[in-house]
C-alpha positions in Angstrom: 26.7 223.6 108.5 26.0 222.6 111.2 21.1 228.7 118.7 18.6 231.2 121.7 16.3 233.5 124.1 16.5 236.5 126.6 16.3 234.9 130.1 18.3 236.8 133.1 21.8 235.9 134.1 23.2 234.7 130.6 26.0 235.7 129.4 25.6 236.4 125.6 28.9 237.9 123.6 28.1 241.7 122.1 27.9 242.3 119.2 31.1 243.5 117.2 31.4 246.4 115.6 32.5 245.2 112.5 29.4 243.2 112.3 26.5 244.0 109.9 24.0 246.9 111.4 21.0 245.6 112.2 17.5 248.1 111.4 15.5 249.6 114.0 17.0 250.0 117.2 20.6 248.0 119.1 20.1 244.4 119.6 18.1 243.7 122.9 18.9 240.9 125.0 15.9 238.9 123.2 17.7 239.7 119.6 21.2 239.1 120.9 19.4 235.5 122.3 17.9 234.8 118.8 21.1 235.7 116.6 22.9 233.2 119.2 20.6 230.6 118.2 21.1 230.9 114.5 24.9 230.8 115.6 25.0 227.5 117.0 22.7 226.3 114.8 25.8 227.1 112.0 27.9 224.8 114.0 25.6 222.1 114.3 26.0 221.7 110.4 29.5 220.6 110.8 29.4 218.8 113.8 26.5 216.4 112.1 29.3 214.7 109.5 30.0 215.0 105.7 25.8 215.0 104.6 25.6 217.7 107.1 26.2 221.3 105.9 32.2 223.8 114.6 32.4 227.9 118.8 34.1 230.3 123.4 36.9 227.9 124.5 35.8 224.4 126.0 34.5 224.3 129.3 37.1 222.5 130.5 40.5 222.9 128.1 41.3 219.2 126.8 44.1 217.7 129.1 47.2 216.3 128.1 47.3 212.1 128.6 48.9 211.7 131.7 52.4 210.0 131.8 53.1 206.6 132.5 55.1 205.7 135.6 58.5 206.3 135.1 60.6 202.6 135.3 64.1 202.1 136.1 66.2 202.3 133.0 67.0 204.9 130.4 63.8 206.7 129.5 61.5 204.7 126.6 61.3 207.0 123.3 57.7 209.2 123.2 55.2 206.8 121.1 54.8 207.7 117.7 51.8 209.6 116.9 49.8 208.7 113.6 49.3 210.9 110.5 46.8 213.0 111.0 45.8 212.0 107.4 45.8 208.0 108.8 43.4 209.8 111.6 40.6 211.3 109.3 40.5 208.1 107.4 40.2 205.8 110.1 37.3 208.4 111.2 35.7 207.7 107.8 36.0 203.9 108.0 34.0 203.6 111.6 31.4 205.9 109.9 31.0 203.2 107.1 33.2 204.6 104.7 33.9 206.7 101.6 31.9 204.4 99.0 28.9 204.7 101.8 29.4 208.8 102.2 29.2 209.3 98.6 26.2 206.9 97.8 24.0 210.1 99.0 23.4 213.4 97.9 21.0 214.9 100.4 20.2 214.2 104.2 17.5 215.1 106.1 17.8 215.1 110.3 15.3 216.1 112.8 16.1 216.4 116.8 15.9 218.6 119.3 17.6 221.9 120.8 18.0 222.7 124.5 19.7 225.0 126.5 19.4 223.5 130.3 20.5 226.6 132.2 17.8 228.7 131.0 15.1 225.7 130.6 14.5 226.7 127.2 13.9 224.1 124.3 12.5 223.3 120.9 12.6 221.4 117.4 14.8 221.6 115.0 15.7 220.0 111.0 18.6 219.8 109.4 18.8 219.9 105.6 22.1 219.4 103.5 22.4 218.8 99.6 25.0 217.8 97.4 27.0 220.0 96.4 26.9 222.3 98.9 23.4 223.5 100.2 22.4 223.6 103.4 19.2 224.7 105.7 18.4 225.0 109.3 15.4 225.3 111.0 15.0 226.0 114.9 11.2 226.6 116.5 11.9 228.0 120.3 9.3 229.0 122.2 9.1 233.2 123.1 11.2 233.5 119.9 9.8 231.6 116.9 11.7 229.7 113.5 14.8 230.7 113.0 16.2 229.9 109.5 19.6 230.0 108.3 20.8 228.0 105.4 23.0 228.1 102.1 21.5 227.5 98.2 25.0 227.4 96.5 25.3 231.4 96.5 23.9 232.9 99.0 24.4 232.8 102.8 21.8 234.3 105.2 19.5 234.2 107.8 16.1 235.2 109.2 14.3 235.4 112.3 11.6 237.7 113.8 13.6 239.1 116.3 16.1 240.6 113.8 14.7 239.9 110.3 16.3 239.0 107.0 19.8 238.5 106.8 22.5 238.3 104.1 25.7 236.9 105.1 28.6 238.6 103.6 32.8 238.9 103.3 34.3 236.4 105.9 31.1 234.9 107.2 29.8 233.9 103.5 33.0 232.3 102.4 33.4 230.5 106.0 29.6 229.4 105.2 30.7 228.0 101.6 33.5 226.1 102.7 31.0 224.5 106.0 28.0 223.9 103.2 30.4 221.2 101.6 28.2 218.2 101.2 31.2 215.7 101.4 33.0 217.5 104.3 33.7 214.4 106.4 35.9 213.7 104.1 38.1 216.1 104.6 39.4 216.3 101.2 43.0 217.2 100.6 41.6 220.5 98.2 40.4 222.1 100.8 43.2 221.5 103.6 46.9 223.1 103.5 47.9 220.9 105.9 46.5 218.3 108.8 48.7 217.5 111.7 48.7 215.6 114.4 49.4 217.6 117.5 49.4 215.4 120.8 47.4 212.9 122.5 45.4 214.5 125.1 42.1 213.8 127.2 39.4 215.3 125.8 36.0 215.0 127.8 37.0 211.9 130.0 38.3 209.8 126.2 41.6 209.6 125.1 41.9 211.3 121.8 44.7 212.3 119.1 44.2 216.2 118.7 44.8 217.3 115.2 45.1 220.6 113.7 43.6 221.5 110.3 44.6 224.0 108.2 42.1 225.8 105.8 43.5 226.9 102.2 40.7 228.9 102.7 42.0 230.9 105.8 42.0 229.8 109.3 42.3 226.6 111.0 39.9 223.8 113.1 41.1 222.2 115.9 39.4 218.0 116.1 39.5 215.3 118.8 39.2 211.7 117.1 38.9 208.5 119.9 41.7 206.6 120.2 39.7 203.3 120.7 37.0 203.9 118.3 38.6 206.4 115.5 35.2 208.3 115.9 35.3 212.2 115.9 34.8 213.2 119.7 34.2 217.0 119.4 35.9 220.1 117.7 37.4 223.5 118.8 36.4 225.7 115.9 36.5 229.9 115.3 33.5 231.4 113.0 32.7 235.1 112.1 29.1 235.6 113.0 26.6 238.7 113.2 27.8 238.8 116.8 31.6 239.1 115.9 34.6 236.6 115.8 33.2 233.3 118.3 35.5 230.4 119.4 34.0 227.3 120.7 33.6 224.1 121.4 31.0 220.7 120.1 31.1 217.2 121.8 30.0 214.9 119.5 28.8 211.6 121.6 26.5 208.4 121.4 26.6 207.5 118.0 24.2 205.7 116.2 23.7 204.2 112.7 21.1 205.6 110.6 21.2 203.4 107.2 24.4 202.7 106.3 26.4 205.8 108.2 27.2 206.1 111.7 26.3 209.7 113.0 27.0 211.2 116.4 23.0 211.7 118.0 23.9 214.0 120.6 25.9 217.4 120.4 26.9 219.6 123.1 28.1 223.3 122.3 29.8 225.6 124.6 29.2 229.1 123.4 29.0 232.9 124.5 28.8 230.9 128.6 25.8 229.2 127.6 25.7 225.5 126.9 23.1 223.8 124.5 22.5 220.3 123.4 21.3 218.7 120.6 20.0 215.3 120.2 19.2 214.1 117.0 16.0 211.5 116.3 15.7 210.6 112.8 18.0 211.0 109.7 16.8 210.3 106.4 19.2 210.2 102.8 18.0 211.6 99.7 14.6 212.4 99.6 15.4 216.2 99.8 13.8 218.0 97.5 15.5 220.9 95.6 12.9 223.4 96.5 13.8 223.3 100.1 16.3 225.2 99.6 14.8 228.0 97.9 15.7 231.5 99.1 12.8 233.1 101.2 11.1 235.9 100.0 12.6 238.6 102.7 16.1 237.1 101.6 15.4 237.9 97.6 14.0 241.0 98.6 17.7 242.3 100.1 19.1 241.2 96.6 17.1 243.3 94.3 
């Protein structure tokens, strides 16, 4: 798709000017923390694999592999690097592969949110529908739900610190191409090109970095395990209602919910802050259609 609260000392990005005006008065601290919210919720969406409807630069940059000791002798040539194509599908066998990603056409997760800094914490679902709808629902104390989803048409959000919200230009089509019910597997329509960079270190695991390019516009950067083939994290840029934000997921302990592996815990770094999400339950296809049936602030904004 695939978040928030006003607590002193943390460091939330302002809000662009660019960005859609908000009514009333200039975002507090407390809106600024509840937009955020809705903002990582967006990545989590992506970050949760193909039945899952990606954010400032990583705490720590990924590190290059180190060398191996150099031996007597001419120098041996660099190791070949695989296709980052030969990557993604070896991503999309350890999962359980294609035939298993495309037996569904809805998921249903629910988990947790917490931001350990600030001690904040609460529930949250995940919905995502085939062909490309998507809702997200986060209940944080001091702040409420915030919702933020996609029915096919329409991106937007809604929370009571700022109220309904449609998404528009850049942010809408960035939320259409995220919404994609089969993303995981990275189909070849929706990618100019997907190279393999380097090797590097990416949180303690040696991974094959691969660059993504969107036909769309704008590029992902993803970390897949060189042991495992599993997707280790991403280093994506999204507009949001608080301007342009990069950052960064870790995608970890993966577990297998019917027949498809999916990473259980997510750690974002965004706007200094860091949050985690662990993920309890996943169900497939017993979605119904209505859940994803635009609130009534949201069709009040498109009358």
């Amino acid at each position: 798709m695939s978040l928030d609260r006003p607590r002193p000392g943390i460091a939330v990005p302002e809000v662009s000017s660019s960005s859609r005006t908000l009514r009333g008065a200039g975002l507090t601290r407390s809106v600024r923390l509840a937009t955020l919210a809705a903002i990582v919720a967006a990545g989590l969406t992506t970050a949760l694999s193909a039945q899952f409807p990606p954010l400032p630069p990583p705490a720590r940059p990924p590190k290059a592999a180190p060398a191996a000791p150099k031996a007597d002798g001419p120098p041996a040539a660099p190791a070949k690097l695989p296709s980052g194509r030969s990557i993604l599908d070896k991503h999309v066998a350890a999962i359980g592969g294609r035939e298993a990603i495309l037996a569904h056409k809805s998921t249903h997760a629910l988990g947790t949110l917490a931001m350990p800094s600030t001690g904040l914490s609460g529930a949250l679902e995940v919905f995502g529908a085939h062909p490309n709808k998507t809702l997200l629902k986060i209940s944080l104390g001091g702040v409420g739900e915030v919702l933020e989803g996609f029915d096919g048409t329409h991106g937007w959000s809604l929370s009571p610190m700022t109220g309904p919200m449609l998404l528009e230009g850049r942010q809408l089509d960035e939320k259409r191409f995220d919404s994609e019910f089969y993303s995981e597997l990275r189909s070849e329509s929706r990618y100019a090109s997907v190279t393999t960079l380097e090797r590097v270190d990416f949180e303690g695991r040696p991974c094959y970095k691969v660059r993504l390019v969107r036909k769309s516009g704008g590029e992902d950067i993803e970390f897949y395990d060189v042991a495992t083939g599993l997707k280790a994290g991403s280093t994506t840029t999204r507009e949001t209602q608080m301007g342009t934000v990069t950052g960064t997921t870790i995608e970890s302990e993966y577990r297998k919910f019917g027949n498809l592996l999916q990473p259980t815990k997510v750690v974002s770094h965004i706007g200094g802050l860091d949050q985690v999400i662990t993920i309890s339950s996943i169900e497939y296809d017993r979605v119904p259609p209505s859940v994803f049936d635009l609130p009534q602030g949201i069709k009040a904004l498109l009358k």
